[in-house]
N, C-alpha and C positions, 0 to 999 in steps of 0.2 A: 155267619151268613145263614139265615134265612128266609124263604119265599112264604108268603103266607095265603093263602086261598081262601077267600068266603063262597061258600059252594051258596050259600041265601043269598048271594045277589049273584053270580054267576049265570050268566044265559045261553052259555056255552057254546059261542060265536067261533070259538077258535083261533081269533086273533091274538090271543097270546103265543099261542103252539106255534102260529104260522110266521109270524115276524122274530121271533127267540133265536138271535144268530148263530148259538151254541146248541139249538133244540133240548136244549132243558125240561123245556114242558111235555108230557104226551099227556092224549084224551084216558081219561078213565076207564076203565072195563066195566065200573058201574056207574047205574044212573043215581043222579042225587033227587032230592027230594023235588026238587022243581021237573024231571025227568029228562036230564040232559045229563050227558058226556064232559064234568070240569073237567079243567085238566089237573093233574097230577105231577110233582116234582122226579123226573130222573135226571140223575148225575150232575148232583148240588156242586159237586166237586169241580166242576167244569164251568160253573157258574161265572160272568164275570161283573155282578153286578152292574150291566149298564140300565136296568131297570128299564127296558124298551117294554118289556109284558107290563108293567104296572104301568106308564104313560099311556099305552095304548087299549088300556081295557076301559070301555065307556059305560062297566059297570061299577067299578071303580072294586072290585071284588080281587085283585092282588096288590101287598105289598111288600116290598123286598124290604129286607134290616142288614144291612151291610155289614162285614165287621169294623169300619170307620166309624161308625152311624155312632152319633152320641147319643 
């Protein structure tokens, strides 16, 4: 299981953080190069892949790899 994050298309909306039913995601402590807050993976382990942060980001800047995922 992995999340994966493109901080380059990232607009740091927070729509990932705020719909994440598990709160997986928190905002960064730092800015990225665009100057906003991605968000950051806490407690992968808690993860349940239902991949709502990657449907829901209209930057298209997260993707989950499931461990199914062929």
């Amino acid at each position: 299981m992995k999340i994966y994050i493109n901080q380059e298309f990232c607009s740091g909306c927070g729509i990932c953080i705020e719909f994440c039913p598990k709160k997986i995601l928190i905002p960064s402590s730092s800015l990225s190069k665009k100057g906003v807050f991605p968000p950051v993976v806490n407690k992968i382990e808690e993860c349940t892949e239902c991949r709502i942060c990657e449907l829901y980001c209209s930057d298209f800047a997260i993707a989950v790899e499931g461990d199914n995922d062929e």
